[in-house]
VOPAGU-2260 file (C-alpha; in pm, 1 decimal, decimal comma):
REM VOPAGU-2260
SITE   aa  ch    i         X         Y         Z
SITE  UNK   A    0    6795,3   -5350,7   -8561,0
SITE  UNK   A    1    6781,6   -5019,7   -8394,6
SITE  UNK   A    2    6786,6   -4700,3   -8624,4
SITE  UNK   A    3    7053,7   -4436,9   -8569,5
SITE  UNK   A    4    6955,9   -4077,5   -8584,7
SITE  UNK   A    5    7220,1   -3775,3   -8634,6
SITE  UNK   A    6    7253,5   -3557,7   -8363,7
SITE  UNK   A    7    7126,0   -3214,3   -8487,2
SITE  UNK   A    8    7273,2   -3026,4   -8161,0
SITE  UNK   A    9    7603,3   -3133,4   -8283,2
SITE  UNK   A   10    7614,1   -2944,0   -8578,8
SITE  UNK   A   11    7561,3   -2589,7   -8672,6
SITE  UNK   A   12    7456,3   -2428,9   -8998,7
SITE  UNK   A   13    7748,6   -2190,0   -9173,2
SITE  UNK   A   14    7799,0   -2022,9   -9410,0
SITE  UNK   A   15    8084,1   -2131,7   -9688,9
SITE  UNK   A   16    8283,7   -1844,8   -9543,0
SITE  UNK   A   17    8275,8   -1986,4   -9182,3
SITE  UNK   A   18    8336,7   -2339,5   -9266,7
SITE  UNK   A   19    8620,0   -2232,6   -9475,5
SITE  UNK   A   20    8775,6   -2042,4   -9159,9
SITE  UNK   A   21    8696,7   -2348,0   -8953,6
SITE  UNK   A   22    8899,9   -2582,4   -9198,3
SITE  UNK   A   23    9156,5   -2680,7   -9002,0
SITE  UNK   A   24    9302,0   -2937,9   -9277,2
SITE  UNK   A   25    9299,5   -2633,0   -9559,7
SITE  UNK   A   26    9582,9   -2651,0   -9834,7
SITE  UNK   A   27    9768,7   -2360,9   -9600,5
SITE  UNK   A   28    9833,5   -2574,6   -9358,0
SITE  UNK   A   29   10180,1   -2761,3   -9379,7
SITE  UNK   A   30   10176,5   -3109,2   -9490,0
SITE  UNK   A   31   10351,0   -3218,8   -9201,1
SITE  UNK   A   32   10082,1   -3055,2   -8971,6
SITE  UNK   A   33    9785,6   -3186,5   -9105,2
SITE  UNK   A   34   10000,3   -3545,0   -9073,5
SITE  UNK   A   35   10010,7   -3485,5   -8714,7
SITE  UNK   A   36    9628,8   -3374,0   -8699,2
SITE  UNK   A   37    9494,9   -3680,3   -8915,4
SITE  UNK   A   38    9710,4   -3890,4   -8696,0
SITE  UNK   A   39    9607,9   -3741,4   -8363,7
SITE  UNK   A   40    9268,5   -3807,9   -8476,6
SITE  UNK   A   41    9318,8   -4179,6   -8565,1
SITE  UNK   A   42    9440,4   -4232,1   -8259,5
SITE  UNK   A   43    9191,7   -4111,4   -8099,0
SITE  UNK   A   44    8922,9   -4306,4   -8267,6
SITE  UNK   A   45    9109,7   -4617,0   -8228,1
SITE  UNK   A   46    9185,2   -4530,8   -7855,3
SITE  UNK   A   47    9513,4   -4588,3   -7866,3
SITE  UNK   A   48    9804,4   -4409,1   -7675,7
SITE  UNK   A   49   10044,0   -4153,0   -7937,1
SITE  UNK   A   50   10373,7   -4196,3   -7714,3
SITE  UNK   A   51   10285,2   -4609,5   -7715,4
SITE  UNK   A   52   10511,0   -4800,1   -7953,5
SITE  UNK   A   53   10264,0   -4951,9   -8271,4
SITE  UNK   A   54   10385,7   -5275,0   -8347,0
SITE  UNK   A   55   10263,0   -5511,4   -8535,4
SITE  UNK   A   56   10134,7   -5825,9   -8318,2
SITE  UNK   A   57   10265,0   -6132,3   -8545,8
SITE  UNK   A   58   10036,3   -6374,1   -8418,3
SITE  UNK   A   59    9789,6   -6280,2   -8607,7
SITE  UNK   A   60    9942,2   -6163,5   -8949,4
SITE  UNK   A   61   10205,8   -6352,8   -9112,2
SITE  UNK   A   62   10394,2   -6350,9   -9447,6
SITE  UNK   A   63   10514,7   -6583,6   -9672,6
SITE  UNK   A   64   10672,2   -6619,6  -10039,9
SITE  UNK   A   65   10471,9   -6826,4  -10274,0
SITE  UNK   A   66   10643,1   -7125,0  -10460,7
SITE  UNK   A   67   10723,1   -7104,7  -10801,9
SITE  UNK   A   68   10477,3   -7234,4  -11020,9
């Protein structure tokens, strides 16, 4: 198994001041913009398109009702 290192160039040390300027999910922020950032973000990570429709594909996932014991 390979070990994984952080990338130290990535990063720079602040102070609590700077990160606290650099937060851009702080409680100032409207709700409804830091919706739009956190979902930006996830789909970004999960490459996926933010004008494509997200449906879910029911081949995979189904529901059902239980019987009654």
């Amino acid at each position: 198994m390979k070990d994984f290192k952080m990338d130290k160039t990535f990063f720079k040390a602040q102070t609590f001041e700077e990160a606290d300027r650099a937060n851009i999910f702080d409680k100032d922020v409207p709700t409804v913009d830091r919706l739009k950032m956190a979902f930006h973000l996830s789909c970004t990570i999960y490459g996926i398109k933010e004008g494509d429709s997200l449906r879910l594909d029911k081949t995979i996932f189904s529901a059902h009702k239980f019987k009654d014991a």
